[in-house]
VEXTORKE-842763 format. One record per residue: x, y negated, z negated of N, C-alpha, C in turn; chain. Coordinates in steps of 0.2 Angstrom, whole numbers, plus 5000, padded with zeros to 4 digits. Example, Ala and Ser with C-alpha at 12.3 -4.5 7.8 and 13.67 -1.06 7.14 Angstrom:
2
<vexfi><n_u>5066</n_u><n_v>5028</n_v><n_w>4961</n_w><ca_u>5062</ca_u><ca_v>5022</ca_v><ca_w>4961</ca_w><c_u>5066</c_u><c_v>5016</c_v><c_w>4961</c_w><unit>A</unit></vexfi>
<vexfi><n_u>5064</n_u><n_v>5011</n_v><n_w>4965</n_w><ca_u>5068</ca_u><ca_v>5005</ca_v><ca_w>4964</ca_w><c_u>5064</c_u><c_v>5000</c_v><c_w>4961</c_w><unit>A</unit></vexfi>
//
This chain:
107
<vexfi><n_u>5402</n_u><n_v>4406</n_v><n_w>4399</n_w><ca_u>5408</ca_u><ca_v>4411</ca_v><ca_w>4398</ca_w><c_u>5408</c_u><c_v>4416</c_v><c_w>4404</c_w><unit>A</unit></vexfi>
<vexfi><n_u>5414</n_u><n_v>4416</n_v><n_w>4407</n_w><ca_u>5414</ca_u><ca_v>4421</ca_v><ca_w>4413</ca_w><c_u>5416</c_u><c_v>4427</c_v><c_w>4409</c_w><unit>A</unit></vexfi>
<vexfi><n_u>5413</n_u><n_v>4432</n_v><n_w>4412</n_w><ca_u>5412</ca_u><ca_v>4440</ca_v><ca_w>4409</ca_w><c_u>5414</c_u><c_v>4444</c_v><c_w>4416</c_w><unit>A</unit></vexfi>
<vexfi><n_u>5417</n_u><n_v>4449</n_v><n_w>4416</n_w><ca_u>5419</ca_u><ca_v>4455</ca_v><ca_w>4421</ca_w><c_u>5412</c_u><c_v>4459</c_v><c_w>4422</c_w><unit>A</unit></vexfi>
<vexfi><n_u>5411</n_u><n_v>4459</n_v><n_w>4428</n_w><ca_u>5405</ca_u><ca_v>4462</ca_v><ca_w>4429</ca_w><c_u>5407</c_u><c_v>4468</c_v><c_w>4427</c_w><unit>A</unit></vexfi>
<vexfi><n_u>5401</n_u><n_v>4473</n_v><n_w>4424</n_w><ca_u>5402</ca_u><ca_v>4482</ca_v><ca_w>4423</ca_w><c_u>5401</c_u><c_v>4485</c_v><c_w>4427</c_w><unit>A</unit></vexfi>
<vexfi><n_u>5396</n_u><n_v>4484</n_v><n_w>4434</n_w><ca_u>5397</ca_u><ca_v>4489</ca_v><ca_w>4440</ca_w><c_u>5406</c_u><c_v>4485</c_v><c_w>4445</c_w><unit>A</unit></vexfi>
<vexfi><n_u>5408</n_u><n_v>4492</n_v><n_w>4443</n_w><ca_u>5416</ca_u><ca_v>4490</ca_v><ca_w>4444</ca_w><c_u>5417</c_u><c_v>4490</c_v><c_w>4451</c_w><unit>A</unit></vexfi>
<vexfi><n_u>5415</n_u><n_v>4493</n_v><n_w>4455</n_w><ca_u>5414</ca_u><ca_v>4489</ca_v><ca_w>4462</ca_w><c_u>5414</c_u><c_v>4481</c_v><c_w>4465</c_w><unit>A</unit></vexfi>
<vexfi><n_u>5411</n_u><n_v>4480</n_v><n_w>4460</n_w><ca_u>5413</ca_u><ca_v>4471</ca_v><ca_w>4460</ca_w><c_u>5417</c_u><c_v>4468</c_v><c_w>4457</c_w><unit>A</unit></vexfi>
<vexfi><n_u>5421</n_u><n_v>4472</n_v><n_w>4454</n_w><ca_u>5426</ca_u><ca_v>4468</ca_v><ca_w>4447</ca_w><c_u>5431</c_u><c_v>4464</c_v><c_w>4451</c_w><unit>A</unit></vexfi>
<vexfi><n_u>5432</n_u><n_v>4459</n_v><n_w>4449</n_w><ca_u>5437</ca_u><ca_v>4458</ca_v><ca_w>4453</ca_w><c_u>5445</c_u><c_v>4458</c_v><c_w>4450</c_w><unit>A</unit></vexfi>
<vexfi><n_u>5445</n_u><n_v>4457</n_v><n_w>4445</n_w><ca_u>5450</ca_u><ca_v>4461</ca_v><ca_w>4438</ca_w><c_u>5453</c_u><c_v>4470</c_v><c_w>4441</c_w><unit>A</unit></vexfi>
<vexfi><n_u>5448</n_u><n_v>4473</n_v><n_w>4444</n_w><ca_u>5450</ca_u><ca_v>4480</ca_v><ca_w>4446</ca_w><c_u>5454</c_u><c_v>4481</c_v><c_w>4453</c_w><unit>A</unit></vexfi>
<vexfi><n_u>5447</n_u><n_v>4477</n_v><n_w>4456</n_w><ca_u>5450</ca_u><ca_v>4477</ca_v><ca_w>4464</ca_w><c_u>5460</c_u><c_v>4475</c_v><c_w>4464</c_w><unit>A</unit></vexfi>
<vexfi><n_u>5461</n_u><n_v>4470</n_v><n_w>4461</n_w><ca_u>5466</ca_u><ca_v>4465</ca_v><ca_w>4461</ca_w><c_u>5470</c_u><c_v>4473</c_v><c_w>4458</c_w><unit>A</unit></vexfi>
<vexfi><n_u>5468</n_u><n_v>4474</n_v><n_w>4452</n_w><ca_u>5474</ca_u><ca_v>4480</ca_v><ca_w>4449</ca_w><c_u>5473</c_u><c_v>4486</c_v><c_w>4454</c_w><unit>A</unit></vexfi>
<vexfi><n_u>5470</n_u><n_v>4488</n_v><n_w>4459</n_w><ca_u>5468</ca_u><ca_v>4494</ca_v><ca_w>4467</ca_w><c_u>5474</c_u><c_v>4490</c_v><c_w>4471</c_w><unit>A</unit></vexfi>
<vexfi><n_u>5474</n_u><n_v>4483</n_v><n_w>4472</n_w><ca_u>5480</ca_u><ca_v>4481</ca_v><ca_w>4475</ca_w><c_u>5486</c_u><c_v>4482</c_v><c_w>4475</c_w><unit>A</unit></vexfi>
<vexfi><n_u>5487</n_u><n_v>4480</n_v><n_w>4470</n_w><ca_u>5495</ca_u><ca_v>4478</ca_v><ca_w>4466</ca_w><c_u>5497</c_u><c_v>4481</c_v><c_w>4460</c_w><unit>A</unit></vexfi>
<vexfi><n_u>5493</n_u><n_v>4486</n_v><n_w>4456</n_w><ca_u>5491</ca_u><ca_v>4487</ca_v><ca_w>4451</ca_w><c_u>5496</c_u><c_v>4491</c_v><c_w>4450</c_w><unit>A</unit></vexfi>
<vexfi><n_u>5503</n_u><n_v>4494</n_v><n_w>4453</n_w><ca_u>5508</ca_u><ca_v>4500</ca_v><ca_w>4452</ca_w><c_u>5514</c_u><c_v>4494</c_v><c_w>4450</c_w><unit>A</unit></vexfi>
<vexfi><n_u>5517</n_u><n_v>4498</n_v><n_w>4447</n_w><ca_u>5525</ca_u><ca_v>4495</ca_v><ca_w>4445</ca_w><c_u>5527</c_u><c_v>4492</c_v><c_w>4454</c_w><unit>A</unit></vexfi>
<vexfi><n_u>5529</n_u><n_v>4498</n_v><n_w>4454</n_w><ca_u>5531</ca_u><ca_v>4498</ca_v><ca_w>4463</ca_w><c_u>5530</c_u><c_v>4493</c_v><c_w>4468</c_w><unit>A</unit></vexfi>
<vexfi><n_u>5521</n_u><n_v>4492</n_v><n_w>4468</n_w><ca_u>5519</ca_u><ca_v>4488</ca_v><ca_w>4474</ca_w><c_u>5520</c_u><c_v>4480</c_v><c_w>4471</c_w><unit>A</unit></vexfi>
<vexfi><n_u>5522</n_u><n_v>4479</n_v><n_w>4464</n_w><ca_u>5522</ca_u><ca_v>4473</ca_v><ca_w>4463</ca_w><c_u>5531</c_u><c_v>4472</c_v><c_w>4464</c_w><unit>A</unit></vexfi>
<vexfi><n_u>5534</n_u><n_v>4476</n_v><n_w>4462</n_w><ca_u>5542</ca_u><ca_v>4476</ca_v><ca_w>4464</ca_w><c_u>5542</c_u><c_v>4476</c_v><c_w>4473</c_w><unit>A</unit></vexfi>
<vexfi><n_u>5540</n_u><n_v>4479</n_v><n_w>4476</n_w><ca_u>5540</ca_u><ca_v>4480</ca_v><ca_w>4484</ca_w><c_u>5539</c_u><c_v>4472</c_v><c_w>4487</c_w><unit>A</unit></vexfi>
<vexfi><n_u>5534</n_u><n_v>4469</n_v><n_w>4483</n_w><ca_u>5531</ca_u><ca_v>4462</ca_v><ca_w>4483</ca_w><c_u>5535</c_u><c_v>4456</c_v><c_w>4482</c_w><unit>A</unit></vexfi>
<vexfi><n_u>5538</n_u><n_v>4457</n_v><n_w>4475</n_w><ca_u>5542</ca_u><ca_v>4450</ca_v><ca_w>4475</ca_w><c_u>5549</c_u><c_v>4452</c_v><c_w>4479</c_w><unit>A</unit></vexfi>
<vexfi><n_u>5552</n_u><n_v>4459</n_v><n_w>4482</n_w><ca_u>5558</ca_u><ca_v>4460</ca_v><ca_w>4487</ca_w><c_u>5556</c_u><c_v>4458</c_v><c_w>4494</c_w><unit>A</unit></vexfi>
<vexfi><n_u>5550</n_u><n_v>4459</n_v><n_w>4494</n_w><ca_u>5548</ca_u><ca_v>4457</ca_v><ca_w>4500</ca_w><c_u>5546</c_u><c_v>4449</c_v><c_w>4501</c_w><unit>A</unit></vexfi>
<vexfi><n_u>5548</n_u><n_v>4446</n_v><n_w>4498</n_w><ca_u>5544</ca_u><ca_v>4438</ca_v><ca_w>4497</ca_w><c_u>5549</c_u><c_v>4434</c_v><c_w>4501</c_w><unit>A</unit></vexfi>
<vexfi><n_u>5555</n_u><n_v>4436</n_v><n_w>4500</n_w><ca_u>5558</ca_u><ca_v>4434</ca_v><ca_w>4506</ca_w><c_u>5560</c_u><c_v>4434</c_v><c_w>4514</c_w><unit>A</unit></vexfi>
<vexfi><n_u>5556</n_u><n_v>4438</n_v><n_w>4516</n_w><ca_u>5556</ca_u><ca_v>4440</ca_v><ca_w>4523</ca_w><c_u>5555</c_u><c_v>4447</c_v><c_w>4524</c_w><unit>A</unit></vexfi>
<vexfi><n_u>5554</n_u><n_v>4450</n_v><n_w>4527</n_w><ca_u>5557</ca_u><ca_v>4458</ca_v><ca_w>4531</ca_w><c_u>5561</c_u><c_v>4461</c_v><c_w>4530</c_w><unit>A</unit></vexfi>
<vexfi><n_u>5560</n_u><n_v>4469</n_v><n_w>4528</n_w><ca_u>5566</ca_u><ca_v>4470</ca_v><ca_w>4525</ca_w><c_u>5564</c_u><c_v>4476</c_v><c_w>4528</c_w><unit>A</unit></vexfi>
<vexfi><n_u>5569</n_u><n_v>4482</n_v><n_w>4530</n_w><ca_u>5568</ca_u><ca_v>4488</ca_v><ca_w>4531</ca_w><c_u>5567</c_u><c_v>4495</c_v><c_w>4525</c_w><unit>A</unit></vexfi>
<vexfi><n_u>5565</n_u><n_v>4500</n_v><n_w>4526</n_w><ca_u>5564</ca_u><ca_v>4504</ca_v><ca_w>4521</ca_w><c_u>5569</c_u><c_v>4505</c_v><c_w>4516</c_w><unit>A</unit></vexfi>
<vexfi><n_u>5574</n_u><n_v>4506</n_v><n_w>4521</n_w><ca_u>5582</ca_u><ca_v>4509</ca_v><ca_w>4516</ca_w><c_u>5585</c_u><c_v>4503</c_v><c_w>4514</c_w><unit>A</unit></vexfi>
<vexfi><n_u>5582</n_u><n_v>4496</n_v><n_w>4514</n_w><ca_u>5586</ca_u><ca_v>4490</ca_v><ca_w>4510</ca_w><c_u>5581</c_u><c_v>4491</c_v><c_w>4505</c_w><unit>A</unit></vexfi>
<vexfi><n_u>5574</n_u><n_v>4493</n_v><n_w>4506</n_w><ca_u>5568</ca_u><ca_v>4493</ca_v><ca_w>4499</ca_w><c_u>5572</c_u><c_v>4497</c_v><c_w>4494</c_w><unit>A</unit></vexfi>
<vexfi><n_u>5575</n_u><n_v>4503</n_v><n_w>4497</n_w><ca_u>5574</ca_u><ca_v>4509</ca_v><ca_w>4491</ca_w><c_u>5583</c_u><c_v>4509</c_v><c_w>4489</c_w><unit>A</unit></vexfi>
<vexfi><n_u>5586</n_u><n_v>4501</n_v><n_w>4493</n_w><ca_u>5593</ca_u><ca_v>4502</ca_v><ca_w>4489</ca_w><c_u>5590</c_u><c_v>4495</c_v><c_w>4483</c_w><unit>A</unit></vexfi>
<vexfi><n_u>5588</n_u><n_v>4493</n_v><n_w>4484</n_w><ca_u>5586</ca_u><ca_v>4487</ca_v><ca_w>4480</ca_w><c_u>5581</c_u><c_v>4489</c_v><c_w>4473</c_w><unit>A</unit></vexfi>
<vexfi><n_u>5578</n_u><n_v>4496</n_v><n_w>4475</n_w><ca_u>5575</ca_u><ca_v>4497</ca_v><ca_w>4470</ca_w><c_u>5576</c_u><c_v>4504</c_v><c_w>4470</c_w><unit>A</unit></vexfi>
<vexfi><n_u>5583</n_u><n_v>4505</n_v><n_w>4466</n_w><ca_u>5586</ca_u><ca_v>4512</ca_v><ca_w>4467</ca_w><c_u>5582</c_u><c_v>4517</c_v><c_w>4462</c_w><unit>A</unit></vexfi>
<vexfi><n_u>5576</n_u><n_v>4517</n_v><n_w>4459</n_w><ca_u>5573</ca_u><ca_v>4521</ca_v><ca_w>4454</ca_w><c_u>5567</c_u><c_v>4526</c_v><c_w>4460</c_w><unit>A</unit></vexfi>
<vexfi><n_u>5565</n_u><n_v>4521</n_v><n_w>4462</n_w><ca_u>5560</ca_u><ca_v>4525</ca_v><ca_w>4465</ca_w><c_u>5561</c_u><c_v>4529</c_v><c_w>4470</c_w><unit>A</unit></vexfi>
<vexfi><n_u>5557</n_u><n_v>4536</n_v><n_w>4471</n_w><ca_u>5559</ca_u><ca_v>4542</ca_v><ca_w>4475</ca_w><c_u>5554</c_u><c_v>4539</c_v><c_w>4485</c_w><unit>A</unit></vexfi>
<vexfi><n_u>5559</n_u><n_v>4544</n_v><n_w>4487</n_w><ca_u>5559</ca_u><ca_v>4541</ca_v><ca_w>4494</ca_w><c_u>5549</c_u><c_v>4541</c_v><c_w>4496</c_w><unit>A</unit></vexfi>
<vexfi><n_u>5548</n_u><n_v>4547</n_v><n_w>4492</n_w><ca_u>5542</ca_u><ca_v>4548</ca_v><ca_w>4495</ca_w><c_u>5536</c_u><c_v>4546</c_v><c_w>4492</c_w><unit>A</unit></vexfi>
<vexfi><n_u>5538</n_u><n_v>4542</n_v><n_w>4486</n_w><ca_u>5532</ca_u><ca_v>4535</ca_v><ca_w>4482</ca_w><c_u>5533</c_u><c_v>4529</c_v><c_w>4486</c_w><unit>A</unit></vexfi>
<vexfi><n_u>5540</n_u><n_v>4527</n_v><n_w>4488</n_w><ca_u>5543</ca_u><ca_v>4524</ca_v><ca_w>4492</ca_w><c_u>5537</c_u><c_v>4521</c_v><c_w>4498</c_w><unit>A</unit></vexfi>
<vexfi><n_u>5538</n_u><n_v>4528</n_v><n_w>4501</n_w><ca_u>5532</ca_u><ca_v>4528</ca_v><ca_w>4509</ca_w><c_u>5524</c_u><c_v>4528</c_v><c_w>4507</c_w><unit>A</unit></vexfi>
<vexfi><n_u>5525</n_u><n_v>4530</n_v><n_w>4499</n_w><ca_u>5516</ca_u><ca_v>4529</ca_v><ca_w>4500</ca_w><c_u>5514</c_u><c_v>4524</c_v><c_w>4498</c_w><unit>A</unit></vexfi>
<vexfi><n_u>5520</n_u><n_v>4519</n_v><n_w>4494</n_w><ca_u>5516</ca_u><ca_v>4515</ca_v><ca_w>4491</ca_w><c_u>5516</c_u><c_v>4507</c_v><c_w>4497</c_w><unit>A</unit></vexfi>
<vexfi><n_u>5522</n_u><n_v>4508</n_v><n_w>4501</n_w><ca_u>5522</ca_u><ca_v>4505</ca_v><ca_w>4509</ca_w><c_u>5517</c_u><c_v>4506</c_v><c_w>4511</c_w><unit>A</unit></vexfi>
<vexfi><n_u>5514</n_u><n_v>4512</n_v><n_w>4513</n_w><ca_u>5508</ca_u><ca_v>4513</ca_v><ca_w>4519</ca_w><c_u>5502</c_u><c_v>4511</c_v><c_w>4514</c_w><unit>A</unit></vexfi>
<vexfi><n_u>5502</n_u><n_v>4512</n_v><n_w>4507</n_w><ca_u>5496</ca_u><ca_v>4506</ca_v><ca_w>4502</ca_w><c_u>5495</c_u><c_v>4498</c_v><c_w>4503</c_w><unit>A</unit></vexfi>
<vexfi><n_u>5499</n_u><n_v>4496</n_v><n_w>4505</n_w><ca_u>5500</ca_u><ca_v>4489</ca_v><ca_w>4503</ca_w><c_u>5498</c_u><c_v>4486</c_v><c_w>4511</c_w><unit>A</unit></vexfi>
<vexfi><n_u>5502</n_u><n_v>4491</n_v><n_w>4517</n_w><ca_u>5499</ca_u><ca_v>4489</ca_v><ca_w>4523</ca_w><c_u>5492</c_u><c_v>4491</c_v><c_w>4524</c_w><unit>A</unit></vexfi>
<vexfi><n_u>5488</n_u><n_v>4496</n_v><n_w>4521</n_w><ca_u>5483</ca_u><ca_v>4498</ca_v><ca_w>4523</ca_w><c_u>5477</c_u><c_v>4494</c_v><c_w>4521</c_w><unit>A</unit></vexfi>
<vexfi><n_u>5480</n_u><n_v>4492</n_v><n_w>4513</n_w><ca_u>5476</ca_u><ca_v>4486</ca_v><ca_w>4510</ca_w><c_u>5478</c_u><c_v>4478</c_v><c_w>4513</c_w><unit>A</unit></vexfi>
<vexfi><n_u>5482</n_u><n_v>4477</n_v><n_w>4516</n_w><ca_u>5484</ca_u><ca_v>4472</ca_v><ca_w>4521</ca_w><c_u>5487</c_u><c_v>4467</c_v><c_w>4520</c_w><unit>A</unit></vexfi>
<vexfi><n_u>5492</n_u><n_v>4470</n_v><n_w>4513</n_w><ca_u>5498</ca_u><ca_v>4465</ca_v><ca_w>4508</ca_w><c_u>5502</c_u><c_v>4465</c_v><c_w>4513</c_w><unit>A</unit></vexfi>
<vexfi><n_u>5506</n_u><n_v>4469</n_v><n_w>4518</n_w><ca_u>5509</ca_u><ca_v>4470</ca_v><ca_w>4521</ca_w><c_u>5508</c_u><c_v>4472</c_v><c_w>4529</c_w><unit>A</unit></vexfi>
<vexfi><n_u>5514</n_u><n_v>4469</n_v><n_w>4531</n_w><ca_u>5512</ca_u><ca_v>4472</ca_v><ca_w>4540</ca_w><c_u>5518</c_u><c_v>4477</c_v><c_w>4541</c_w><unit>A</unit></vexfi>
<vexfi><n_u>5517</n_u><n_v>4480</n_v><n_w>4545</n_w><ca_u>5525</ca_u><ca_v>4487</ca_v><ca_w>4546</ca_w><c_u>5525</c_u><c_v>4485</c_v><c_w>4554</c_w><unit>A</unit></vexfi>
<vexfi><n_u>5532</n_u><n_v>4484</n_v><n_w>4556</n_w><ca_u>5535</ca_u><ca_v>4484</ca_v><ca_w>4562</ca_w><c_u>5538</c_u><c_v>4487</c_v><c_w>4565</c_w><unit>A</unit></vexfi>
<vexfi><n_u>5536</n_u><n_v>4492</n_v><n_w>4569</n_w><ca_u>5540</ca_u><ca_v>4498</ca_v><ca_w>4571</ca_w><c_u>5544</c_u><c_v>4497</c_v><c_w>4577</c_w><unit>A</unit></vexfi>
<vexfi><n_u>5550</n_u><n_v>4500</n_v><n_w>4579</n_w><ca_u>5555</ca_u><ca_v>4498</ca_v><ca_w>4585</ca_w><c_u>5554</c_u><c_v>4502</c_v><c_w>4589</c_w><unit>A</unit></vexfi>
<vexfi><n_u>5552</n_u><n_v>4503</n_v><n_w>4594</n_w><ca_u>5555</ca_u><ca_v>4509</ca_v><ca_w>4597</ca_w><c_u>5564</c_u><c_v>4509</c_v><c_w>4599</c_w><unit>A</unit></vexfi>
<vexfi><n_u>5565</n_u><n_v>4510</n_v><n_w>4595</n_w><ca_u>5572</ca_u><ca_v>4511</ca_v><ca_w>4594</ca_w><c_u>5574</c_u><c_v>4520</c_v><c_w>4592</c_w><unit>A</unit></vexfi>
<vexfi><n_u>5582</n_u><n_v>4524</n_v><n_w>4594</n_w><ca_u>5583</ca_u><ca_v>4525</ca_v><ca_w>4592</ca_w><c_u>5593</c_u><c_v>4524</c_v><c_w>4589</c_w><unit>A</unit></vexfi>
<vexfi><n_u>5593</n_u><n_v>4524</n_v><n_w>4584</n_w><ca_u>5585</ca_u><ca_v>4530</ca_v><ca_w>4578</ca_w><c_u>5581</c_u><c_v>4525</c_v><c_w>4576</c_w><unit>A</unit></vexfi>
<vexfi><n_u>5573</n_u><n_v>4526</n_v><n_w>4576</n_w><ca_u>5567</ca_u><ca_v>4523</ca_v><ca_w>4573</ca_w><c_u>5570</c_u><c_v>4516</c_v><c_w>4570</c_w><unit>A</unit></vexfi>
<vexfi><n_u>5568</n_u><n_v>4509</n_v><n_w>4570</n_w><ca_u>5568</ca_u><ca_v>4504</ca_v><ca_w>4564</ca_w><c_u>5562</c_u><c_v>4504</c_v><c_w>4563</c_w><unit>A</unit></vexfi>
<vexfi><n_u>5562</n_u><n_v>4503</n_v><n_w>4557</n_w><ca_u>5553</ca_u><ca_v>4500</ca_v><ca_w>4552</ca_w><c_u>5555</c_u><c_v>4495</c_v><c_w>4547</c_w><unit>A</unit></vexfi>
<vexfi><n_u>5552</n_u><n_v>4490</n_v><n_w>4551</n_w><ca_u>5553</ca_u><ca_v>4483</ca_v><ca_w>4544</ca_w><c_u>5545</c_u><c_v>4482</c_v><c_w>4543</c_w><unit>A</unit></vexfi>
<vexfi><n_u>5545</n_u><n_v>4480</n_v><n_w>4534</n_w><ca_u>5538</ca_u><ca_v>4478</ca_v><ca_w>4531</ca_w><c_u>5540</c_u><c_v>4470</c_v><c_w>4530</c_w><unit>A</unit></vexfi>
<vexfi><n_u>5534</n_u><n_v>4466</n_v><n_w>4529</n_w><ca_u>5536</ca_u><ca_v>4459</ca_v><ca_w>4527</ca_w><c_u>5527</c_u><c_v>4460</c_v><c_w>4525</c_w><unit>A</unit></vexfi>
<vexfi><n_u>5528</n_u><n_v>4454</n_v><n_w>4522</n_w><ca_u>5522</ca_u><ca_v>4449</ca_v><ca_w>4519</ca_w><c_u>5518</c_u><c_v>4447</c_v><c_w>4523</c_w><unit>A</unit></vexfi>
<vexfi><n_u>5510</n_u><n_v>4449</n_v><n_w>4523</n_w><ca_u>5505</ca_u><ca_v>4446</ca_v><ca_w>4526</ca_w><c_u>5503</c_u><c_v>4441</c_v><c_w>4524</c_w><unit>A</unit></vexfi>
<vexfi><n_u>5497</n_u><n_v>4435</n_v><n_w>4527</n_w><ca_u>5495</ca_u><ca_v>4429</ca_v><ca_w>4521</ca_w><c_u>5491</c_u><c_v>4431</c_v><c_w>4515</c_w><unit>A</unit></vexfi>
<vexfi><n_u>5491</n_u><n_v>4439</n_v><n_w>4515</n_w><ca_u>5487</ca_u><ca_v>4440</ca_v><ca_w>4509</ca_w><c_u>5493</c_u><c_v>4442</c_v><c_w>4505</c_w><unit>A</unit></vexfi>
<vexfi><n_u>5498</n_u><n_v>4444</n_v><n_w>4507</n_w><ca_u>5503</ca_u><ca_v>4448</ca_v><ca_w>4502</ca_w><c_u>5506</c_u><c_v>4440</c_v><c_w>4500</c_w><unit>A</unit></vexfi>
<vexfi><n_u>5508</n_u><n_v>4438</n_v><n_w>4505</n_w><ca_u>5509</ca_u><ca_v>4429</ca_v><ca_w>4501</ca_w><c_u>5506</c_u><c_v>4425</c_v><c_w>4495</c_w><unit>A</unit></vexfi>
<vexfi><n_u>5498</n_u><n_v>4427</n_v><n_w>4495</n_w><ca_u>5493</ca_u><ca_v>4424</ca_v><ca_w>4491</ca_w><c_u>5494</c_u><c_v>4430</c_v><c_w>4486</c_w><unit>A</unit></vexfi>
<vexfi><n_u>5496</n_u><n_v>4436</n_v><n_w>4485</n_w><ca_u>5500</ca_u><ca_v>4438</ca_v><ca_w>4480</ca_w><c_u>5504</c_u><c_v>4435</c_v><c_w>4475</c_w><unit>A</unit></vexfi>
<vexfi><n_u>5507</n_u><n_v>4430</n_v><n_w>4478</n_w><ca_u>5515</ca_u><ca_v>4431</ca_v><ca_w>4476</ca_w><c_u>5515</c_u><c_v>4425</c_v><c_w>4468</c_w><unit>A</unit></vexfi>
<vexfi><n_u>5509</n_u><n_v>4423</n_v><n_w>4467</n_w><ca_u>5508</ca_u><ca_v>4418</ca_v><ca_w>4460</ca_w><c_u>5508</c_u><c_v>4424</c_v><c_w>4455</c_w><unit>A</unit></vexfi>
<vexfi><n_u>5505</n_u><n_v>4428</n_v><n_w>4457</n_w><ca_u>5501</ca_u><ca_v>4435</ca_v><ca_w>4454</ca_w><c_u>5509</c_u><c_v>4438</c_v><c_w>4450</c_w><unit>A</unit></vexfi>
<vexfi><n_u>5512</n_u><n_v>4439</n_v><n_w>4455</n_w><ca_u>5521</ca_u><ca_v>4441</ca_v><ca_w>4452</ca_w><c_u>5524</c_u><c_v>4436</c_v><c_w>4448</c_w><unit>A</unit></vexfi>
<vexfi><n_u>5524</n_u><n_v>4429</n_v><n_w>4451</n_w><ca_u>5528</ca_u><ca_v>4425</ca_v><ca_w>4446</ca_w><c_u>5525</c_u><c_v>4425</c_v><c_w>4441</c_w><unit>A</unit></vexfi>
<vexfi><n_u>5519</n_u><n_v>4424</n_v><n_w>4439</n_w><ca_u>5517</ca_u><ca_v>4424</ca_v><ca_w>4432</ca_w><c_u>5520</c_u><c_v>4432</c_v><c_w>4429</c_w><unit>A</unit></vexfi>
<vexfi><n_u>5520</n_u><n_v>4437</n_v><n_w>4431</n_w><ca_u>5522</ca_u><ca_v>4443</ca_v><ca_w>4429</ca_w><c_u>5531</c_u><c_v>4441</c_v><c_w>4427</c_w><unit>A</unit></vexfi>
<vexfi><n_u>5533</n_u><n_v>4438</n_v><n_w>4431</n_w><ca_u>5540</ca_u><ca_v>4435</ca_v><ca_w>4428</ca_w><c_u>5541</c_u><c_v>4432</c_v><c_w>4424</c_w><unit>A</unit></vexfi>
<vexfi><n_u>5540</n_u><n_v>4426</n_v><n_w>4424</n_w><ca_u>5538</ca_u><ca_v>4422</ca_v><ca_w>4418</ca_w><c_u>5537</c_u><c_v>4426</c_v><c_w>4412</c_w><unit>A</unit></vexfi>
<vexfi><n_u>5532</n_u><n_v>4431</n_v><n_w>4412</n_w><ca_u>5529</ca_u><ca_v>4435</ca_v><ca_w>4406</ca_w><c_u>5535</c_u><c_v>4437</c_v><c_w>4403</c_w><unit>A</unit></vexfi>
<vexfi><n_u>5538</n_u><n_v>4441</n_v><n_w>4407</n_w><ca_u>5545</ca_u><ca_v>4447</ca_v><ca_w>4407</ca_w><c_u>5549</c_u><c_v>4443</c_v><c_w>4404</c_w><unit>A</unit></vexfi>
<vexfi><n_u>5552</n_u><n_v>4437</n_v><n_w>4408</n_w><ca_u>5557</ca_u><ca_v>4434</ca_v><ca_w>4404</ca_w><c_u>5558</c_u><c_v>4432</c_v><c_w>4399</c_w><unit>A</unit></vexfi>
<vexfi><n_u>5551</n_u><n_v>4430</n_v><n_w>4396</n_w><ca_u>5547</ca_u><ca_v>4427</ca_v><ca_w>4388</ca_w><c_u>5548</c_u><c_v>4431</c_v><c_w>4383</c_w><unit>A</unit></vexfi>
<vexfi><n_u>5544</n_u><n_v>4437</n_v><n_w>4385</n_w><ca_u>5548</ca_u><ca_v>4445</ca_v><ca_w>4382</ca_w><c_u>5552</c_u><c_v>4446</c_v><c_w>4379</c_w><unit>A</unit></vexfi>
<vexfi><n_u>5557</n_u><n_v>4446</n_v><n_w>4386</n_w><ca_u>5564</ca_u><ca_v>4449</ca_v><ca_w>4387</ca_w><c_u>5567</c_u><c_v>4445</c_v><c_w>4380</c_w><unit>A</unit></vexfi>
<vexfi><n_u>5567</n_u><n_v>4438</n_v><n_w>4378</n_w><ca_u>5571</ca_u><ca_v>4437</ca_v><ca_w>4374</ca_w><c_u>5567</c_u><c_v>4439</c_v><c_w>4366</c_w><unit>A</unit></vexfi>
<vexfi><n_u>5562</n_u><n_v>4439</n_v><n_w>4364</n_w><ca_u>5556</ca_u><ca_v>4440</ca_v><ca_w>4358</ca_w><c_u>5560</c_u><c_v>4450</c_v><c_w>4358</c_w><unit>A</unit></vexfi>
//
C-alpha cells in the first residue's frame, strides 16, 4: 500500500496542493488551457477575484513555472500569461476537479 510520507517536504499530495492548491490558480488554469490571455481578460472571466490576488496568484504560478508572463514593451504595458508544459501537465488535475463538480452539481 502506498502511504504519504510524514516528512512533508517529500509529500507529494502537498507539493501538488503548494501548486495549484487555491481556488484561483486552479480557475487561472483551466482559462488559461486554451492559449494566452492578458490580465484584464483573466479578471473579466473571473469577475470575483480582486485585482490584487489576481497579480499574486499570476506571479505564483510563474514562479513555480505553471506559467510563463509575456511582457510587451508596449505602451500602455501588454502582459500575456499562457501555460508552460508543466501547467499543461496540470490540466488532467482540473478535469478531474470538473467532472467532480459536475457530479456534484446534480446530487
Amino acid at each position: 500500500m502506498n502511504t504519504i510520507p510524514r516528512d512533508t517536504a517529500h509529500c507529494p499530495v502537498r507539493k501538488a496542493m503548494n501548486l495549484i492548491g487555491s481556488k484561483w490558480k486552479v480557475l487561472l488554469l483551466e482559462n488559461l488551457r486554451d492559449g494566452r490571455k492578458r490580465d484584464g481578460e483573466l479578471k473579466r472571466l473571473l469577475p470575483d477575484i480582486s485585482e490584487k490576488v489576481l497579480i499574486q496568484e499570476l506571479k505564483d504560478l510563474v514562479a513555480s513555472g505553471l506559467l510563463t508572463k509575456h511582457a510587451y514593451p508596449e505602451i500602455p504595458p501588454r502582459v500575456e500569461y499562457e501555460l508552460t508544459d508543466s501547467g499543461q501537465q496540470a490540466l488532467p488535475i482540473v478535469d478531474s476537479l470538473v467532472a467532480f463538480g459536475k457530479q456534484h452539481l446534480a446530487a
